[in-house]
C-alpha positions in Angstrom: -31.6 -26.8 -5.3 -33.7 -24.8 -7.4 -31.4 -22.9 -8.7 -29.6 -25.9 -9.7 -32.3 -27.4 -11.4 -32.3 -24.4 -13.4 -28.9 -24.8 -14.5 -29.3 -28.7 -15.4 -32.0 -27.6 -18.1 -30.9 -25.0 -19.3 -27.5 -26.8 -20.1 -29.7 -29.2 -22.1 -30.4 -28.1 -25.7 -33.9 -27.7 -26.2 -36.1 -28.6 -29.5 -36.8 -25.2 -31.8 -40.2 -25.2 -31.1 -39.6 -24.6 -27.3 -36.8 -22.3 -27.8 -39.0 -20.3 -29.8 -42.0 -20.6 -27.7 -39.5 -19.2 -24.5 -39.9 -15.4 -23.9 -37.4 -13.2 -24.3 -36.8 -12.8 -20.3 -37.0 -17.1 -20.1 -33.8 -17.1 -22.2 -32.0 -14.3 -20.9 -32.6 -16.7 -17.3 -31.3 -19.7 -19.4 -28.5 -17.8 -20.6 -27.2 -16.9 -17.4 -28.1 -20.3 -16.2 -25.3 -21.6 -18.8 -22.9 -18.6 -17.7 -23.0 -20.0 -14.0 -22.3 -23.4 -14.7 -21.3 -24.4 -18.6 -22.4 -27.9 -20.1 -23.9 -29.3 -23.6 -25.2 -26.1 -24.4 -23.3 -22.6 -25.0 -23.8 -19.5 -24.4 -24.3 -18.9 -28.6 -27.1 -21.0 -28.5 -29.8 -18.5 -26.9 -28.0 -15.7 -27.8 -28.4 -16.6 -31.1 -31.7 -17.2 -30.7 -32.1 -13.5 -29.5 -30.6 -12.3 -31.7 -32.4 -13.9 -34.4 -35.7 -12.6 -32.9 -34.0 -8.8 -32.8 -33.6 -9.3 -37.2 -37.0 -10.8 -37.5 -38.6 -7.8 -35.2 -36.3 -5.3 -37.5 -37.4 -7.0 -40.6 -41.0 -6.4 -40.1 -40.4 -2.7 -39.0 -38.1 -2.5 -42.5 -40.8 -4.4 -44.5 -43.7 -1.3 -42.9 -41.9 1.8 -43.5 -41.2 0.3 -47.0 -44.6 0.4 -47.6 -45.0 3.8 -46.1 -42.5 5.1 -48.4 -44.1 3.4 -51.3 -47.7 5.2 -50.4 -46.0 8.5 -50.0 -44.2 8.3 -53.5 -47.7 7.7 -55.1 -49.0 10.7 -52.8 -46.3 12.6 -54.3 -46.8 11.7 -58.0 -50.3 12.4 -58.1 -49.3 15.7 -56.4 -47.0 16.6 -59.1 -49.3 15.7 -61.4 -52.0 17.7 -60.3 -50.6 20.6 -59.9 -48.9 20.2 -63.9 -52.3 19.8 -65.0 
């Protein structure tokens, strides 16, 4: 019954602010819920929703070292320039 239950909402699409308020392990249940039984909702719909959390968790990783590289090039100039002078 329970298990059933299960699969009746996660068949249903949900709004994006409680798809993005579900944790990572909550949709990979919900996904599975729509493998077991398929309805309204398919399996793209929290996958893509994983995967867009993957980019965004990439993004800010990119967006850091970006910056590290940035404070390491002026590390470097003012190293070259010291040591010219």
């Amino acid at each position: 019954m329970k298990d059933e239950q299960a699969r009746d909402e996660a068949r249903e699409p949900k709004p994006l602010h409680v798809l993005r308020g579900m944790t990572d392990d909550e949709l990979v249940t919900a996904d599975d819920a729509v493998i077991a039984a398929p309805g309204l909702v398919g399996q793209d719909y929290y996958l893509a929703e994983l995967a867009r959390r993957a980019a965004d968790r990439q993004t800010t990783t990119m967006v850091r070292l970006t910056w590290v590289i940035a404070a390491l090039t002026v590390v470097n100039v003012v190293a070259v320039v010291y040591s010219i002078a």
